[in-house]
N, C-alpha and C positions, 0 to 999 in steps of 0.2 A: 451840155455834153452828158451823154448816157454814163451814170457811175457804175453799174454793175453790167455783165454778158447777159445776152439772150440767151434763151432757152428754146428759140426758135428762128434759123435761117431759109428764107424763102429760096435762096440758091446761094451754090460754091462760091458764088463771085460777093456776097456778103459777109464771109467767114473772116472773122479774127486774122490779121497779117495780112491780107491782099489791102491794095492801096484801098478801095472801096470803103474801108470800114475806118479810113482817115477820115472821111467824110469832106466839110471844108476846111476841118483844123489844120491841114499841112498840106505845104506847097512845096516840094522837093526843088533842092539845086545843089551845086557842087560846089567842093573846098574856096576852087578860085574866083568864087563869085558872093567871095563875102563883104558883108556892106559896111563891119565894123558895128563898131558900139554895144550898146546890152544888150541883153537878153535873156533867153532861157538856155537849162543844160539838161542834156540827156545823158546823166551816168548811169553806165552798164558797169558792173562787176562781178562776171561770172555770167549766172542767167539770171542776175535779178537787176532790175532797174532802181535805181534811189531817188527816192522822192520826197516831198514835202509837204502836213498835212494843210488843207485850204477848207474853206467854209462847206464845198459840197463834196469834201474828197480828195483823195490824194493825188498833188499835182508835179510838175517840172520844178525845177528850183529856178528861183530869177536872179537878174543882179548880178552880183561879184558870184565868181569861182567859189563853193563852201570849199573846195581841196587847194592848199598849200602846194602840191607839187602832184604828177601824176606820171604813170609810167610814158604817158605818148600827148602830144599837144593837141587841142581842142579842134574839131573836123566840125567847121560848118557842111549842115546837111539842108538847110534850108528855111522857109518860113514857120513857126507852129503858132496860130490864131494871130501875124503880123509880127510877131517879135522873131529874130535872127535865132536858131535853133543849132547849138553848137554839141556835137558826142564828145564824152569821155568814157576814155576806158581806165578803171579804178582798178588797180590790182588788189587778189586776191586778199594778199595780210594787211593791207593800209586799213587804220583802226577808222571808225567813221564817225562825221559830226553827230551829234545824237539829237538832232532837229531830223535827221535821213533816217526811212523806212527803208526796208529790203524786200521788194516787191516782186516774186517770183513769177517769171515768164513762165512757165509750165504747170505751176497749179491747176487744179482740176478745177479748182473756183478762184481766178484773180479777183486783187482785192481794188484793182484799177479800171475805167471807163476802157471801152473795144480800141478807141482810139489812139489810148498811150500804149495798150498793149502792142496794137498794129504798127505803134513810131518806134516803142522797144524791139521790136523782131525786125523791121528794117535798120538800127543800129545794128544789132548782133551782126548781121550780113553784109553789112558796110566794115566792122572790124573785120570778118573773117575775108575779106576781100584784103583791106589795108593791108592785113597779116601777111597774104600769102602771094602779096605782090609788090612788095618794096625790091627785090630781084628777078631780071629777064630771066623766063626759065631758058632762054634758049642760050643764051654766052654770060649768063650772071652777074651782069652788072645791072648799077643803081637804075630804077626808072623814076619817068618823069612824067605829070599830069597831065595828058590832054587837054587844052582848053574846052572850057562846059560840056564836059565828058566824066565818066567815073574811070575808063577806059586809061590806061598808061603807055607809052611810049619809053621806051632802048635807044638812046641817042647812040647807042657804038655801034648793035646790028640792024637798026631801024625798025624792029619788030615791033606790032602795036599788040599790046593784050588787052583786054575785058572783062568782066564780070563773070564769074563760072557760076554760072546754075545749074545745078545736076537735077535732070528729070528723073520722076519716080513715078511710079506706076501702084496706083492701089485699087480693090478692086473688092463690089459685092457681088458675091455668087449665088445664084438661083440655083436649087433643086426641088423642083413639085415646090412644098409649104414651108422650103427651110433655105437657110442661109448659111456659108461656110466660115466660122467665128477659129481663128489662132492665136493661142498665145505663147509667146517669148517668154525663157525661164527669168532675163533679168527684168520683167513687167513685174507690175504688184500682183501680190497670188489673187489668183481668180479672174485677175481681167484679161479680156478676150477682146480682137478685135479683128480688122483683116486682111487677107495677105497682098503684102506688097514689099517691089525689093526697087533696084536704081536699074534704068534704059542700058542697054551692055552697046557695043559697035553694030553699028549696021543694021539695028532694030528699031520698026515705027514701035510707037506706043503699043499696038494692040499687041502684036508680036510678043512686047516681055511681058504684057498681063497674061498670057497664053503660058510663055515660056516660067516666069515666076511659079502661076498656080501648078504648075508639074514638078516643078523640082522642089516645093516647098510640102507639096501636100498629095501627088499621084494624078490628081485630079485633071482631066482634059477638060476644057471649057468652050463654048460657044455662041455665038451671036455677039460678039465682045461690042459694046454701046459706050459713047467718052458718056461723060456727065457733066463733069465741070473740073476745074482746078483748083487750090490753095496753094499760094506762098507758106514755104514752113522754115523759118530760119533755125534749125535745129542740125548743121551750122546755116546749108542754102541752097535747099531744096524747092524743088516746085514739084506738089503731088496733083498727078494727071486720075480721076479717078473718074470708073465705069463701073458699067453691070456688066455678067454676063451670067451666061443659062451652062448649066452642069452639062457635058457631052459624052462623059464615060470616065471609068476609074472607081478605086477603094483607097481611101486616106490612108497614105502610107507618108512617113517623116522622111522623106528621100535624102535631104542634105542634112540632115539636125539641124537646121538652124532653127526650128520650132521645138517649141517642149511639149506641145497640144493642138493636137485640130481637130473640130467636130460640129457636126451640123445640127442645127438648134432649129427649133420654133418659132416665130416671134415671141408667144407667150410665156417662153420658157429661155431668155435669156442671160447669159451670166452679166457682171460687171462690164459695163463696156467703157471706153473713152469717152473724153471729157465733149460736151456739146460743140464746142470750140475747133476741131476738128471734122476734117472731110471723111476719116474713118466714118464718126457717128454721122453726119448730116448724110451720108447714102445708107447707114443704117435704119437712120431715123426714116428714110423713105421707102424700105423695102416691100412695103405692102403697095405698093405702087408697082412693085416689077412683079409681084406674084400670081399666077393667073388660076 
């Protein structure tokens, strides 16, 4: 198992958090298809993973539970390298064994193989699911599991729900020898990356990359190209991410939701996101779309 990130993805579908980069360590399955007995734990608490150190690096914990009690009971998620792979969610103040690291999903350099990163980001999105579906939103009573399903079931109005993935749209933009870098005043000072917001009603993909770059930055765009996707559990998102070529416009901050937009060089660019991202991996290819 790879201990540290690439520095380099040949495509979106290799990035950190897409199943892809589980490799063959994990074999996904659902709560009611647990086989019993040991194995490994995936405690999430917050956005860090907790883990335990091993001969090449930091791993899963094995064996007995290290937590005495925990806010929600252990959600088999499936196989990780044959052993039963069970989440915990670890609240926030519960003090921790001090055998456990706090291995933060968001660093710019994790200190864990692609792998547990990619198993930690599918936990987060398996909580944020748990979370906000233990009530039918439609008559708000208890639900109930589908059989080998993540999917839940309303036994009083028969409603079935599913898994909410909220598509997003992000997007690098061509002009002649430049590219369109923004940044968010709550980002760290100086990084810059690019603009993308979530799919509204009634819009394909290309549509809110169009609509996004107008209301974020003036800017019309055209020839809009998909590229690839990432899984981003930040809480459970799937970022749809293209090119496209500048059509008309002067960068104007239309909505504020940006503090900064402006068009850069390649050779002249600020701080951008971590490689780990489909932001950078369409940055990193932009001399590909420049003509």
């Amino acid at each position: 198992m790879k201990m540290s990130l690439s520095n380099y993805y040949p495509s979106p579908v290799d990035l950190p958090f897409n199943r892809a980069s589980l490799n063959d360590s994990f074999c996904p399955a659902t709560p009611d298809q647990d086989p019993g007995g040991d194995g490994v734990w995936l405690p999430l608490q917050g956005m860090n993973l907790l883990t335990v150190n091993g001969e090449s690096g930091q791993k899963l914990v094995a064996g007995d539970s290290p937590f005495s009690t925990t806010a929600a009971s252990p959600l088999y998620i499936g196989q990780w390298q044959g052993q039963p792979c069970r989440l915990l969610q670890i609240p926030d103040n519960m003090e921790l064994p001090p055998e456990l690291s706090k291995q933060p999903l968001r660093a710019t350099k994790p200190k864990i193989s692609v792998e547990l990163l990619s198993l930690a980001g599918m936990g987060q999105m398996i909580l944020h699911w748990e979370q906000g579906s233990q009530y039918c939103g439609n008559c708000g009573k208890k639900m109930v599991r589908l059989e080998k399903e993540w999917g839940k079931e309303c036994q009083t109005c028969n409603t079935h729900h599913f898994p909410r993935i909220h598509p997003c749209v992000i997007g690098l933009i061509i002009k002649g020898d430049e590219i369109l870098l923004a940044h968010k005043a709550e980002w760290a000072d100086g990084r810059y990356s690019l603009v993308a917001g979530f799919v509204e009603f009634g819009e394909c993909l290309e549509e809110a990359m169009a609509r996004e770059t107008v209301e974020e930055t003036n800017i019309q765009i055209k020839n809009i190209r998909y590229i690839g996707s990432q899984s981003w559990p930040f809480p459970s998102q799937l970022m749809c991410g293209f090119v496209a070529d500048y059509a008309s416009g002067e960068i104007e901050l239309n909505d504020r939701e940006l503090a900064d937009a402006k068009w850069c060089k390649l050779d002249q660019l600020p701080t951008l996101p971590p490689k780990r991202s489909i932001a950078r991996h369409l940055i990193d290819r932009a001399e590909e779309f420049i003509f």
